[in-house]
DOPA-702627 format. One record per residue: x, y, z of N, C-alpha, C in turn; residue number from 1; residue in three letters. Coordinates in steps of 0.2 Angstrom, whole numbers. Example, Ala and Ser with C-alpha at 12.3 -4.5 7.8 and 13.67 -1.06 7.14 Angstrom:
! DOPA-702627
<drenmar n_x="66" n_y="-28" n_z="39" ca_x="62" ca_y="-22" ca_z="39" c_x="66" c_y="-16" c_z="39" resi="1" resn="ala"/>
<drenmar n_x="64" n_y="-11" n_z="35" ca_x="68" ca_y="-5" ca_z="36" c_x="64" c_y="0" c_z="39" resi="2" resn="ser"/>
END
This chain:
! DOPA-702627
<drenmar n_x="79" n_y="-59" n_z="-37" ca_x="86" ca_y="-58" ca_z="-40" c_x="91" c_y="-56" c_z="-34" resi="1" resn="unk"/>
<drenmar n_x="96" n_y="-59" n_z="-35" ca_x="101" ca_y="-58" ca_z="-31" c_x="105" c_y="-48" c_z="-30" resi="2" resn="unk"/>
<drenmar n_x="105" n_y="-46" n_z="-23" ca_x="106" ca_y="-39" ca_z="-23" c_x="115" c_y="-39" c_z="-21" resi="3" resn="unk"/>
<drenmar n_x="116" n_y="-43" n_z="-24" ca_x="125" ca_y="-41" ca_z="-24" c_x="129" c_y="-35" c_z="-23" resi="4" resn="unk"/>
<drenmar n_x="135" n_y="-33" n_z="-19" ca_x="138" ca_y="-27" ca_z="-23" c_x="144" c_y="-32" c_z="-29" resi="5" resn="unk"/>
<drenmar n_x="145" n_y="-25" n_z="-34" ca_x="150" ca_y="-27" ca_z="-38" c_x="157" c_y="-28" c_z="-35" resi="6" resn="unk"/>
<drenmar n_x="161" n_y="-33" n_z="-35" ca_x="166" ca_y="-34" ca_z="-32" c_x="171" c_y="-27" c_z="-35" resi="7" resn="unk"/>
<drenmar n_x="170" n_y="-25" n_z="-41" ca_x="178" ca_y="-19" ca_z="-41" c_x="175" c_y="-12" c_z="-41" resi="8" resn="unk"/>
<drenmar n_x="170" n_y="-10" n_z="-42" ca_x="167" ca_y="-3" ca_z="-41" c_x="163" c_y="-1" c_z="-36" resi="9" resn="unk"/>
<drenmar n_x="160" n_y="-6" n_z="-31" ca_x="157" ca_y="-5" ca_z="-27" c_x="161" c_y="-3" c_z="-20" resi="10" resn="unk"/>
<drenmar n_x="159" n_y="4" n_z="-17" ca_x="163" ca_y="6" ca_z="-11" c_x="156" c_y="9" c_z="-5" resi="11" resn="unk"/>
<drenmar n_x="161" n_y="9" n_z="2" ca_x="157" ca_y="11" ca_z="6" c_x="150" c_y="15" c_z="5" resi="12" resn="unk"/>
<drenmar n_x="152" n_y="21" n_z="1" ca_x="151" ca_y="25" ca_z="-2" c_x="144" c_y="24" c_z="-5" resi="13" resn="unk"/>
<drenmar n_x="146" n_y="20" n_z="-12" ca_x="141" ca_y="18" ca_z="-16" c_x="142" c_y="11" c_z="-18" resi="14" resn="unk"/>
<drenmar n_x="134" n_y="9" n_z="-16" ca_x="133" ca_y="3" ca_z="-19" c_x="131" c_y="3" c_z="-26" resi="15" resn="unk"/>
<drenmar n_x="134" n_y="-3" n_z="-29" ca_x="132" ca_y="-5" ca_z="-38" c_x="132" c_y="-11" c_z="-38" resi="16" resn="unk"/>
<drenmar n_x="125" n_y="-14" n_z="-39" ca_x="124" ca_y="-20" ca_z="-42" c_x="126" c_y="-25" c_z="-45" resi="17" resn="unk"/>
<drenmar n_x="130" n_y="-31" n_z="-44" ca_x="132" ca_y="-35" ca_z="-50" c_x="128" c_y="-38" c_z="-51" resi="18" resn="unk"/>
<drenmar n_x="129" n_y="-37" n_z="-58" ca_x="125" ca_y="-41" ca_z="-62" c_x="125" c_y="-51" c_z="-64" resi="19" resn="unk"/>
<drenmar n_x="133" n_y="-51" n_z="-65" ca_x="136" ca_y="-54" ca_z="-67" c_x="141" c_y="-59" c_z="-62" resi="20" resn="unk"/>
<drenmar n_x="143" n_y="-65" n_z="-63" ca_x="147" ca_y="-68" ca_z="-60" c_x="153" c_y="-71" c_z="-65" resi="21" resn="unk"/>
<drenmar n_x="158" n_y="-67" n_z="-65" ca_x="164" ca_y="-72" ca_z="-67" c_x="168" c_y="-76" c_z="-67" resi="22" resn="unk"/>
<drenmar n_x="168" n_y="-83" n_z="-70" ca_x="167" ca_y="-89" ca_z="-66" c_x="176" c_y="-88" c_z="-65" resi="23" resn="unk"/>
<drenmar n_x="178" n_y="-85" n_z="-72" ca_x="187" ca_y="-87" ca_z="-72" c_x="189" c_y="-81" c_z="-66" resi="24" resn="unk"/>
<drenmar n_x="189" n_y="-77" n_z="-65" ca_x="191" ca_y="-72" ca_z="-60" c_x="186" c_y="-73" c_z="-51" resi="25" resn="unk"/>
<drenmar n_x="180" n_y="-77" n_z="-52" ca_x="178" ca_y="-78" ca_z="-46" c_x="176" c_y="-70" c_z="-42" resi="26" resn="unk"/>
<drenmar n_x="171" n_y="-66" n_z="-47" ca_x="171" ca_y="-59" ca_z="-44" c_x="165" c_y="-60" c_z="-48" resi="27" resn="unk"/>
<drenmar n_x="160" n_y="-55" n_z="-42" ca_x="154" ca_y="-52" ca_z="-45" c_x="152" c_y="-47" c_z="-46" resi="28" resn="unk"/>
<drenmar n_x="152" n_y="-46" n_z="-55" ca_x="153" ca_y="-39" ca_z="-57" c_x="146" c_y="-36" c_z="-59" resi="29" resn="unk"/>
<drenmar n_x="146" n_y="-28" n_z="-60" ca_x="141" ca_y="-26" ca_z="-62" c_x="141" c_y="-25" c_z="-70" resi="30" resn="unk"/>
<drenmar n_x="138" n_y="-22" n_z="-75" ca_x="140" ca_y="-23" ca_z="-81" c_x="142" c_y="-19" c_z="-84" resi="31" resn="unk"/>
<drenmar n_x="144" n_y="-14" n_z="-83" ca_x="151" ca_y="-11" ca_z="-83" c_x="158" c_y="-12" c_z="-83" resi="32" resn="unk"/>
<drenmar n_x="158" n_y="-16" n_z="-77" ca_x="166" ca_y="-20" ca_z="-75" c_x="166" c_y="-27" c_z="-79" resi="33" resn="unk"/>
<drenmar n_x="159" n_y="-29" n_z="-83" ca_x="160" ca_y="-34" ca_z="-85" c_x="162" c_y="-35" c_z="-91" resi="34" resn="unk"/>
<drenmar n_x="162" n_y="-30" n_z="-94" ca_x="163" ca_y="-31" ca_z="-102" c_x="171" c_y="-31" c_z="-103" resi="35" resn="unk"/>
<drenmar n_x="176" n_y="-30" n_z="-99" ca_x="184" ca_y="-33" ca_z="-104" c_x="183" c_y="-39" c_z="-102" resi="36" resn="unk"/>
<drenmar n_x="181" n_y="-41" n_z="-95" ca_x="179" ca_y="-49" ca_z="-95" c_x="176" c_y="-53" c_z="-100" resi="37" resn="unk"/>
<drenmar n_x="172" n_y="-50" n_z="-104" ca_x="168" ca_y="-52" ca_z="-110" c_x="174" c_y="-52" c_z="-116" resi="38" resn="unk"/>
<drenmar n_x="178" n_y="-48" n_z="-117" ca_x="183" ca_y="-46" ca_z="-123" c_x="189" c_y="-47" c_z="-121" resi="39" resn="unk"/>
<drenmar n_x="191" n_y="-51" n_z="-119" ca_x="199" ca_y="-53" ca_z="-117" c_x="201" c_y="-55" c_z="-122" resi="40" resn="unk"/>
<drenmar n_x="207" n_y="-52" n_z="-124" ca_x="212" ca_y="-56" ca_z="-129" c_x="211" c_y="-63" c_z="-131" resi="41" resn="unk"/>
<drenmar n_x="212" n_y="-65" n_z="-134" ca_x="213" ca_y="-73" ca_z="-132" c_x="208" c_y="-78" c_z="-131" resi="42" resn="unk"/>
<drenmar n_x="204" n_y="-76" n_z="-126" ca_x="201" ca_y="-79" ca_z="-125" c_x="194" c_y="-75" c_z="-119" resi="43" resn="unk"/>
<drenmar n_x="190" n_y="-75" n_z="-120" ca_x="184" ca_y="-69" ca_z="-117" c_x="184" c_y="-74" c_z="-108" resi="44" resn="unk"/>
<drenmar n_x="182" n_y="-74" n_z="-104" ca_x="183" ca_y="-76" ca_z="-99" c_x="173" c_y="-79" c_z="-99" resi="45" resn="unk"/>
<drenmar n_x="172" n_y="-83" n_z="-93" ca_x="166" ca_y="-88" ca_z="-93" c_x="163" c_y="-81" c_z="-89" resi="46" resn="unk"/>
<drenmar n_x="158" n_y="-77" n_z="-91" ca_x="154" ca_y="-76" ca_z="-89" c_x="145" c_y="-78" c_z="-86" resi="47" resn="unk"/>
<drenmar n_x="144" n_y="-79" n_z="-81" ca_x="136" ca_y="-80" ca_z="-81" c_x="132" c_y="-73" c_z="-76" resi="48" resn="unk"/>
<drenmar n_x="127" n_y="-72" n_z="-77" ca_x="120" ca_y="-71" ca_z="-77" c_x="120" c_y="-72" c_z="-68" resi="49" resn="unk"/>
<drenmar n_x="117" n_y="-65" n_z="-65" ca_x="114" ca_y="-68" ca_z="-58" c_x="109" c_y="-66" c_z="-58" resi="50" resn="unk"/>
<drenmar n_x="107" n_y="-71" n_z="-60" ca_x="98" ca_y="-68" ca_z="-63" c_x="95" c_y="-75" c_z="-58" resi="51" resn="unk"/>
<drenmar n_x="90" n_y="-75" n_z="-57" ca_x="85" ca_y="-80" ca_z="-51" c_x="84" c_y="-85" c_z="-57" resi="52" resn="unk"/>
<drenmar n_x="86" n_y="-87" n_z="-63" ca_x="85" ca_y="-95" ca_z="-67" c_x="93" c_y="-101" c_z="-64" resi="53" resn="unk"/>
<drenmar n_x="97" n_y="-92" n_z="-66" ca_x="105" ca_y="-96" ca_z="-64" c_x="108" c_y="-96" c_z="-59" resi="54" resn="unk"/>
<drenmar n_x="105" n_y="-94" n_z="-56" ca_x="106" ca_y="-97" ca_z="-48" c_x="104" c_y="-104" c_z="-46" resi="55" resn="unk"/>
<drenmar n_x="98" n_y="-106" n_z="-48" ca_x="95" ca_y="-109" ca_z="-48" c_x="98" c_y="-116" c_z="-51" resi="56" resn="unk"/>
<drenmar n_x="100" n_y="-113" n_z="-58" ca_x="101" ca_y="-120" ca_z="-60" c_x="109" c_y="-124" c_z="-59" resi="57" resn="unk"/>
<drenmar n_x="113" n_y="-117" n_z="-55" ca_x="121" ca_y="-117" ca_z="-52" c_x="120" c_y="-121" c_z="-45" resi="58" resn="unk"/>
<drenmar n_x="115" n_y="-118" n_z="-41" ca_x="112" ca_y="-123" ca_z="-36" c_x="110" c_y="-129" c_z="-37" resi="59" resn="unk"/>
<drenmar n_x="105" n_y="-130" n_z="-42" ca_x="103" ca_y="-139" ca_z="-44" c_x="111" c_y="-144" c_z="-47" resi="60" resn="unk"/>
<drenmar n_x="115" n_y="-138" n_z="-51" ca_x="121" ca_y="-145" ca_z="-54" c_x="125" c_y="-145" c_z="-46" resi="61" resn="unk"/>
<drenmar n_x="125" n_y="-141" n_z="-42" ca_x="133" ca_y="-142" ca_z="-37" c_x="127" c_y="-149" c_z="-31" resi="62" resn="unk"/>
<drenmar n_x="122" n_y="-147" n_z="-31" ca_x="119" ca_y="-154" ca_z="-26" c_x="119" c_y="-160" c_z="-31" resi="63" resn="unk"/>
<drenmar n_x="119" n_y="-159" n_z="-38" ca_x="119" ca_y="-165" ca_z="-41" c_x="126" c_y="-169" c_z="-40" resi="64" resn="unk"/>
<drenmar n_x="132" n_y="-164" n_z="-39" ca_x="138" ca_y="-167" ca_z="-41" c_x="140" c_y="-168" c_z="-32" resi="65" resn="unk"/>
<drenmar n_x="136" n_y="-166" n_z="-26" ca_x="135" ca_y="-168" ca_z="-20" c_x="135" c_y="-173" c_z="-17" resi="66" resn="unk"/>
<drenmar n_x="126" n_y="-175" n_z="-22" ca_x="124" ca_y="-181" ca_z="-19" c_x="127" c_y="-187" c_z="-25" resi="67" resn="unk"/>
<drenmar n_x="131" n_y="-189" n_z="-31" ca_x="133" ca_y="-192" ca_z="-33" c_x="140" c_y="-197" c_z="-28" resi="68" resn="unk"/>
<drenmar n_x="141" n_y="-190" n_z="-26" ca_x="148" ca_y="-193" ca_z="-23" c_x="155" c_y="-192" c_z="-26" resi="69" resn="unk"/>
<drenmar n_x="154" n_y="-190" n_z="-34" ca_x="158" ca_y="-186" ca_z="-37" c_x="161" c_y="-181" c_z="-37" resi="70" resn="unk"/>
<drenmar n_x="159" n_y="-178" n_z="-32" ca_x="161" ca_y="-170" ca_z="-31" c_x="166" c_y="-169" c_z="-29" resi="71" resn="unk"/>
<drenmar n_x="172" n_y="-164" n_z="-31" ca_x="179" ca_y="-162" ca_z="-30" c_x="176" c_y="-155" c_z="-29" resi="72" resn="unk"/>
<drenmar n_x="182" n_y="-151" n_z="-28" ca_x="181" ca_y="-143" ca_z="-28" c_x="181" c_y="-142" c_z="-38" resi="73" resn="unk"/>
<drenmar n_x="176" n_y="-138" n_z="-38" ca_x="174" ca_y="-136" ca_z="-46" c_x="175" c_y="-131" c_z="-43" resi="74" resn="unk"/>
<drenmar n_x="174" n_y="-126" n_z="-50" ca_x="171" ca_y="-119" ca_z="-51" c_x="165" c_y="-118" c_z="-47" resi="75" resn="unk"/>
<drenmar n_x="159" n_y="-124" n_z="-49" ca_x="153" ca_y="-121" ca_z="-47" c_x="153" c_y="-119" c_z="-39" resi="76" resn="unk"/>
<drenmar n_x="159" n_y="-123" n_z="-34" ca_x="158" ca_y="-122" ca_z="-28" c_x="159" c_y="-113" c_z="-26" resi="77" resn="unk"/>
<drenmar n_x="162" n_y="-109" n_z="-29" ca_x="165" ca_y="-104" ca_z="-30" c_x="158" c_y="-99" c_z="-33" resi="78" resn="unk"/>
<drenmar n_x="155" n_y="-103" n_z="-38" ca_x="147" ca_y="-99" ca_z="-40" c_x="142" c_y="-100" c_z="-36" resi="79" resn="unk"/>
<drenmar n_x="142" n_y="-105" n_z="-33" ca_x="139" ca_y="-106" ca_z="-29" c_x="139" c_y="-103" c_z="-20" resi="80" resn="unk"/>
<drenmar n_x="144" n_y="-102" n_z="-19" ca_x="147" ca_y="-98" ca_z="-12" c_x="145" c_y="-93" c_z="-13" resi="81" resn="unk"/>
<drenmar n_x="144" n_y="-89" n_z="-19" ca_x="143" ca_y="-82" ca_z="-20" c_x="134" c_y="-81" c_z="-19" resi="82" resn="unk"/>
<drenmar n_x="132" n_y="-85" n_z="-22" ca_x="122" ca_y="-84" ca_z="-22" c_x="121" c_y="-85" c_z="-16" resi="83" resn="unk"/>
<drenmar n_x="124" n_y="-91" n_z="-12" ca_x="119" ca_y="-93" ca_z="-8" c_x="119" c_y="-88" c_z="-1" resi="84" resn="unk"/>
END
C-alpha cells in the first residue's frame, strides 16, 4: 500500500497518511481532509482509494490508453504520476 503524505495536513513535523486520491483537486488526502471532498455542494468530487487494487488497476487503464495510441492527457495521468 502506497505510504503517501497527505497533501493538506501533513507537515515537516508530522506525517499523515493519505489515504485517498482526489481525482477533481489532483491532491492526496488522508481521510479527514477527505470528507468535504466527499460532501461538496453540488456535486461531491471523484474520489478514489490508494489502496494496492487501485493502483493497480489506474496503472493497467493509463498503459492501455498508451499502447492504443489514444492517449491525450487524462485525469488518470495526474493519478497515476501520484502512485508511481
Amino acid at each position: 500500500m502506497p505510504t503517501e503524505p497527505c497533501e493538506v495536513c501533513s507537515t515537516d513535523e508530522q506525517f499523515v497518511r493519505a489515504t485517498v486520491f482526489c481525482v477533481d483537486c489532483r491532491q492526496r488526502l488522508c481521510d479527514r481532509c477527505s470528507l468535504p471532498h466527499k460532501r461538496w455542494k453540488g456535486r461531491a468530487h471523484d474520489v478514489k482509494p490508494l489502496d494496492a487494487e487501485s493502483v493497480a488497476a489506474v496503472k493497467k487503464d493509463v498503459q492501455e490508453l498508451k499502447l492504443t495510441g489514444k492517449h491525450k492527457f487524462t485525469i488518470f495521468d495526474s493519478f497515476a504520476g501520484v502512485l508511481s
